[in-house]
N, C-alpha and C positions, 0 to 999 in steps of 0.2 A: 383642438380636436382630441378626442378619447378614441382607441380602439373600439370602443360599442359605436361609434359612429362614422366608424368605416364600411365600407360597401364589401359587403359581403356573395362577391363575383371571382371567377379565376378561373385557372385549370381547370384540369381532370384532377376528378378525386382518385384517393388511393387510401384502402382501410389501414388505420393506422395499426396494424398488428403484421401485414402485409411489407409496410414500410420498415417497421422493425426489425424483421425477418430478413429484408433484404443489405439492411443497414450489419446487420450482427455475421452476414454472410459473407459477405465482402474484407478478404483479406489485408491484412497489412490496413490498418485505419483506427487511432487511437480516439476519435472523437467527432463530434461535430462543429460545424460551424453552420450556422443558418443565419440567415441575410432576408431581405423585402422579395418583395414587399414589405408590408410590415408585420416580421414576426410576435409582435404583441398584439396584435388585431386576429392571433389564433392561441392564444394563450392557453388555455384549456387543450387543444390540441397539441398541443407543443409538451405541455406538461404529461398529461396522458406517455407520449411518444419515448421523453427523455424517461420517465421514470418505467415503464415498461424495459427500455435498453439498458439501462442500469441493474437493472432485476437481475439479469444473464452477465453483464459489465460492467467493469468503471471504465464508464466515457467520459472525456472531458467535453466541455461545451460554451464554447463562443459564440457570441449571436451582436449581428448587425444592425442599429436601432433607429429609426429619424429619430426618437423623444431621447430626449436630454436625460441622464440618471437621474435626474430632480426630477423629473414631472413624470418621471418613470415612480420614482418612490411617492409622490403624490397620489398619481391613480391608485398604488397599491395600496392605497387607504379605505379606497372607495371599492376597487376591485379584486377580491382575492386570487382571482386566476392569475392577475398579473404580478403577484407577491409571492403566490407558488411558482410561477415562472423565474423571477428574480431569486429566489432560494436557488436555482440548479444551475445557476450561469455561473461560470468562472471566470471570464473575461466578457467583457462590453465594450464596444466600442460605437459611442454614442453621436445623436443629431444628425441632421440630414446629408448627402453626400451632395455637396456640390462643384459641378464643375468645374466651373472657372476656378476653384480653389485647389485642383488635384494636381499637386505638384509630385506626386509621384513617393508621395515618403511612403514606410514599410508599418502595415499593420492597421493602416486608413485610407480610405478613398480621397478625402481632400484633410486638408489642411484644418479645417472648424471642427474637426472630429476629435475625439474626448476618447482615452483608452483606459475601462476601470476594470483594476482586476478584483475582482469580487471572491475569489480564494485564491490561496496558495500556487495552484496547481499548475498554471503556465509565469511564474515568477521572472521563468530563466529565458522563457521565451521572448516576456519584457523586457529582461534587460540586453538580449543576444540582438534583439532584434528593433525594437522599436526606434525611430528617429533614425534607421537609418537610409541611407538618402536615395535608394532604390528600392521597390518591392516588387521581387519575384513575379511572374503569372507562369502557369502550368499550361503546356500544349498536350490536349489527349487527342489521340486517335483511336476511329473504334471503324469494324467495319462499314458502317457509312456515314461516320459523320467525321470533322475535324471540331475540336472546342479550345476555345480557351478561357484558360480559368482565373482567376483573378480580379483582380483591382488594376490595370495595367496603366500606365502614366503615361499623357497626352501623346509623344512620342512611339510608343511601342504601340498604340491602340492604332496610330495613323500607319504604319508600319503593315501594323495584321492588316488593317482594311483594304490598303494596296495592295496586299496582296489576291486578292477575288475582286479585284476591277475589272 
């Protein structure tokens, strides 16, 4: 399956010049990370978005992918949205997140996941971080909601859930 042949259904929209604004607004925040669905099934979107934020910023930029960096660079043959998109990443971390394989390591959801740094730019982060054998999740609060953010390993996930039973 290609991005063009994904279902093009979701959310609420939000203008992408709107999201930029709010993105460029927001204090203390070096970068992004964007995750799935599937961020290349908006490729054109995504580009647009990054290079607009770029315009005002260096942001760095991680993005979370089912497609494997081969079949990533493959479509980009066929599709150039997805070859502009692969130009402005600096870290990937590739194929699909599956469960049963999420042993809780740092900087993937499971175990089959692939981490390519595509520039320079989070090097230190690779090496500070990755493989190691716990990965963080962040608890936000905001006046009405509770979140948490992350990747959280089978344990901590059964943990938060107990917790609202």
């Amino acid at each position: 399956m290609t991005p063009a042949a994904l279902p093009d259904s979701g959310g609420e929209l939000m203008a992408i010049s709107k999201l930029v604004e709010r993105i460029l607004n927001t204090p203390d925040i070096e970068g992004l990370t964007i995750t799935g669905g599937e961020p290349f099934a908006q490729a054109v979107a995504l580009v647009k978005l990054i290079e607009q934020i770029r315009q005002t910023k260096d942001f760095g930029v991680i993005v979370y992918s089912g497609y494997t960096l081969k079949n990533l660079q493959h479509i980009a043959t066929l599709q150039p949205e997805v070859a502009a998109l692969l130009q402005l990443i600096d870290l990937l971390i590739d194929s699909p997140y599956i469960a049963a394989l999420n042993d809780g390591g740092s900087l993937r959801g499971s175990s089959n996941q692939q981490i390519h740094l595509l520039t320079k730019r989070y090097a230190t982060v690779i090496n500070d971080y990755y493989g190691q054998p716990k990965r963080p999740v962040e608890i936000h609060l905001t006046k009405d909601d509770i979140m948490l953010v992350g990747v959280p390993g089978e344990e901590t996930l059964k943990k938060w859930q107990n917790q609202f039973r």
